[in-house]
C-alpha positions as CSV (number, residue, x, y, z in Angstrom):
1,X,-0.2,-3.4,2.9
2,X,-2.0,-6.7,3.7
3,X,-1.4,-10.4,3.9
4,X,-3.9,-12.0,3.6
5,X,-5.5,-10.8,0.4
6,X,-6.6,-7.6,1.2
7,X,-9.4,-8.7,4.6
8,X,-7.0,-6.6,6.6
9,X,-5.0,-3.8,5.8
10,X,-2.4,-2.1,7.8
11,X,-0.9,1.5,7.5
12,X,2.9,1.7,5.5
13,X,5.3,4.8,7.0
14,X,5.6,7.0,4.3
15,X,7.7,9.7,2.8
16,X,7.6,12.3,0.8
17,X,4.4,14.3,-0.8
18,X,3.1,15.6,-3.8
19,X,3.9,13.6,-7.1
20,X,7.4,11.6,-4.8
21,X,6.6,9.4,-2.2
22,X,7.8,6.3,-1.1
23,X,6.7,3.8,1.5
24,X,8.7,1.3,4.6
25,X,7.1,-1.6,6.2
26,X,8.6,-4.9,7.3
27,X,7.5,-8.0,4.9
28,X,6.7,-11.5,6.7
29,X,9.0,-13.5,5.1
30,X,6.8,-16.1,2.4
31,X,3.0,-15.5,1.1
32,X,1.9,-12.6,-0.7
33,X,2.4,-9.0,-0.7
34,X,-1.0,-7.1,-1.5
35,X,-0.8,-3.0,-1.4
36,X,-3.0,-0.1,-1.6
37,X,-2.3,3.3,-2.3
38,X,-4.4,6.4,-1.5
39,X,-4.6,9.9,-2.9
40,X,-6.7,13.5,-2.3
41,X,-6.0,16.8,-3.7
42,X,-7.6,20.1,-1.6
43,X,-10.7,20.3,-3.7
44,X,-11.9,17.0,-2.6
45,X,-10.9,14.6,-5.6
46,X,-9.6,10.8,-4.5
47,X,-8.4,7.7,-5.8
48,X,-7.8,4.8,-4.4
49,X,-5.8,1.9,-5.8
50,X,-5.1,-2.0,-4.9
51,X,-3.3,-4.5,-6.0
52,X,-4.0,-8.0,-4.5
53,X,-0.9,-10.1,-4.4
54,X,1.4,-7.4,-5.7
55,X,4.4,-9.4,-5.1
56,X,4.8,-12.9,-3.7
57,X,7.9,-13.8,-1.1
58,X,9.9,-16.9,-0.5
C-alpha cells in the first residue's frame, strides 16, 4: 500500500494463496489509500496491478 500516491510503497501481511487471499495493514487515519497487487504462476507469467487513491480516509 502507499500514501503518497504511489512514490513509495510498502509491503501488506498477507493471507492465503492461490485464487483467496486477503491482505492487513494499519491505515494513517486521513489522505488516500493507494494499493497494488502482485501475481506469478510457476511458468513465469505476472501481473501487476495499481490503483492510485483506491480509497480516501477521514
Amino acid at each position: 500500500m502507499s500514501y503518497d500516491d504511489g512514490a513509495t510503497w510498502t509491503p501488506a501481511r498477507t493471507s492465503g494463496k492461490s485464487r483467496s487471499w486477503s491482505a492487513c495493514y494499519d491505515a494513517p487515519h486521513h489522505g488516500y489509500v493507494s494499493l497494488m497487487a502482485e501475481g506469478w504462476d510457476d511458468p513465469g507469467n505476472r501481473i501487476t496491478q495499481e490503483v492510485i487513491r483506491a480509497y480516501g480516509l477521514k
